[in-house]
Structure formats: structure tokens, C-alpha cells
N, C-alpha and C positions, 0 to 999 in steps of 0.2 A: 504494500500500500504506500501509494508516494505523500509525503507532509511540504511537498512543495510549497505549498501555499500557505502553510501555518508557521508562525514563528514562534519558538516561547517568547513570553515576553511581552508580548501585544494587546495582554488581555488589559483592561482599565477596568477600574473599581471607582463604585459610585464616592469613595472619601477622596478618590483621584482627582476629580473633575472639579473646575473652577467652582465657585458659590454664586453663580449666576439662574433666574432660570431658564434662559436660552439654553447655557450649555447642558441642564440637568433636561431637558426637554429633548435634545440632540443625544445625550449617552442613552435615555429612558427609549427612545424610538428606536437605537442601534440594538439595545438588549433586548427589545421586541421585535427582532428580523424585521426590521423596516418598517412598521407601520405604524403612524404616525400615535403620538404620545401627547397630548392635551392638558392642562391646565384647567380644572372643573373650577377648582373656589379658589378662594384665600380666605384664609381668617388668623386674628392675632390668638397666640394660645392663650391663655388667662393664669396659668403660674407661668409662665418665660417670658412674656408681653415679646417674643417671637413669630414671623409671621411660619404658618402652616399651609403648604401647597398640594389641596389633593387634587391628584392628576387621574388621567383617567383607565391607568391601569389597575385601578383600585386600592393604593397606595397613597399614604401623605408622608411629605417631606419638609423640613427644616433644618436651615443649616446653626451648625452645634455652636457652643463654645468654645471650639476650637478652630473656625470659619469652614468646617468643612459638611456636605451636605448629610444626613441620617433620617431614615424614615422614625418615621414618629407616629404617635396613637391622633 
């Protein structure tokens, strides 16, 4: 079987990605084979007065105290 096309290395992780949510909408859509990844709401959380972005893979995200992004309840 040839890994021509595979690199180690290549793979990215959601704590990888910028704290934007373009870029978190661009990784969300690459981990779903292409099809496209939405933005449903926003809301601020009420213990972190951080904003909460559920998207529409059924998921919510916020980026942490550490500026990097982490799903969240």
C-alpha cells in the first residue's frame, strides 16, 4: 500500500489553530471532509463572561485561558 500522499506530521489539532473564528470554521469544515461548518449562535457564558460558539456540527467552542480554542458545555 503506497502512503505517498500522507505525511506524518500534517495532522493539526483544534489547540493548533489561530483563536479566530474564521480559522476555527476553516479547521471545523477540513475535519468534516469538506462540508461546510456554520456558526449557529453566540452567547456570552455566565461564569467566564467568554463568548460560546455553537457551530453547526453540534458542538460549542471557546477559546480558553490560555488563547487557545476548547469545546465547551
Amino acid at each position: 500500500m503506497s502512503h505517498a500522499f500522507v505525511r506524518e506530521g500534517d495532522e493539526q489539532w483544534l489547540h493548533d489553530i489561530d483563536p479566530t473564528l474564521n480559522a476555527l470554521i476553516n479547521y471545523l469544515t477540513k475535519e468534516n471532509n469538506g462540508i461546510r461548518v456554520y456558526e449557529k449562535s453566540v452567547r456570552t457564558a455566565a461564569n467566564t463572561q467568554k463568548q460560546v460558539h455553537e457551530m453547526s456540527n453540534g458542538l460549542s467552542y471557546t477559546v480558553g485561558s490560555d488563547g487557545k480554542w476548547e469545546v465547551t458545555d
